[in-house]
ZAGUSE-347736 format. One line per 10 residues: their letters; for each residue x, y, z of C-alpha. Coordinates in Angstrom, 2 decimals, decimal comma. Each point is the difference from the previous one (the first is absolute). Layout:
% ZAGUSE-347736
a	X Y Z  ...
% end
This chain:
% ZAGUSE-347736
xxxxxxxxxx	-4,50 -19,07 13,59  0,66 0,24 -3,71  -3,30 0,82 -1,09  0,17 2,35 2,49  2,52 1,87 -1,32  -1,18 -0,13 -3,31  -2,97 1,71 0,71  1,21 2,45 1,89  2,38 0,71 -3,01  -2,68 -0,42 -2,74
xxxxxxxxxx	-2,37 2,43 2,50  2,85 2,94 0,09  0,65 -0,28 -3,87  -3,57 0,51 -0,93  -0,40 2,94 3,13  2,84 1,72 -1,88  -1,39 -0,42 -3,44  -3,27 0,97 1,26  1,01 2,66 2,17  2,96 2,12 -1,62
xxxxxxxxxx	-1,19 0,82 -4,00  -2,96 1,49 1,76  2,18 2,38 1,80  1,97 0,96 -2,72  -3,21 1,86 -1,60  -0,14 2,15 3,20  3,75 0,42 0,59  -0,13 1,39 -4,48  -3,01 2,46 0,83  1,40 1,27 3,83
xxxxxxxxxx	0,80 4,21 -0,86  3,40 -1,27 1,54  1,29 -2,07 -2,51  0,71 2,54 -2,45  1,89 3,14 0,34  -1,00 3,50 -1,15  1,06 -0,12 -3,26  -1,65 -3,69 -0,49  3,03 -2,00 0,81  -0,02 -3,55 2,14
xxxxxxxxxx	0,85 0,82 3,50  1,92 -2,23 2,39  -2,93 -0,62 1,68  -1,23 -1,70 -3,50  2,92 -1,99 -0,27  0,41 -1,32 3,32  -3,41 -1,12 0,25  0,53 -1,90 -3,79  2,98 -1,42 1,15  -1,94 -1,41 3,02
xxxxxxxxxx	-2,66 -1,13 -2,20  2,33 -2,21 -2,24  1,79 -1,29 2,86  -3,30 -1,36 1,55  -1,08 -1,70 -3,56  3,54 -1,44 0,14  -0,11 -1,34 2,60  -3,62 -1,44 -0,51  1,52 -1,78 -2,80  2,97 -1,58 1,96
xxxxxxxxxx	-2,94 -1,28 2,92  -2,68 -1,34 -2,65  4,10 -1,93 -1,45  0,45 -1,13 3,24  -3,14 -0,98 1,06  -0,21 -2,66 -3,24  3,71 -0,87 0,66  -1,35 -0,69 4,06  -2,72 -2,58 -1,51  2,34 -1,39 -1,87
% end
């Protein structure tokens, strides 16, 4: 059952690293993300702040996943 979760941790860390940088690109180049006058929008930052919290938390499940096998 260990292994199990393991894997299942290891498999969500590397979806998110996979997954979320490659968003980011679209999210930087989507018309909404800056304002008229070339500002970041709060459409930009929400999405960013999304972003970070997904490689976050890939980092705690890839921690736990080695602190599971161990």
């Amino acid at each position: 059952m260990l292994i199990l979760a393991a894997v299942l941790l290891f498999a969500n860390a590397l979806f998110n690293v996979i997954v979320w940088p490659r968003f980011y690109g679209r999210i930087a180049a989507d018309p909404r993300a800056r304002d008229a006058a070339g500002a970041r929008t709060a459409f930009y930052r929400v999405h960013v702040v999304l972003i970070v919290m997904a490689l976050l938390l890939a980092a705690a499940s890839a921690v736990a996943g080695v602190l599971v096998l161990l």
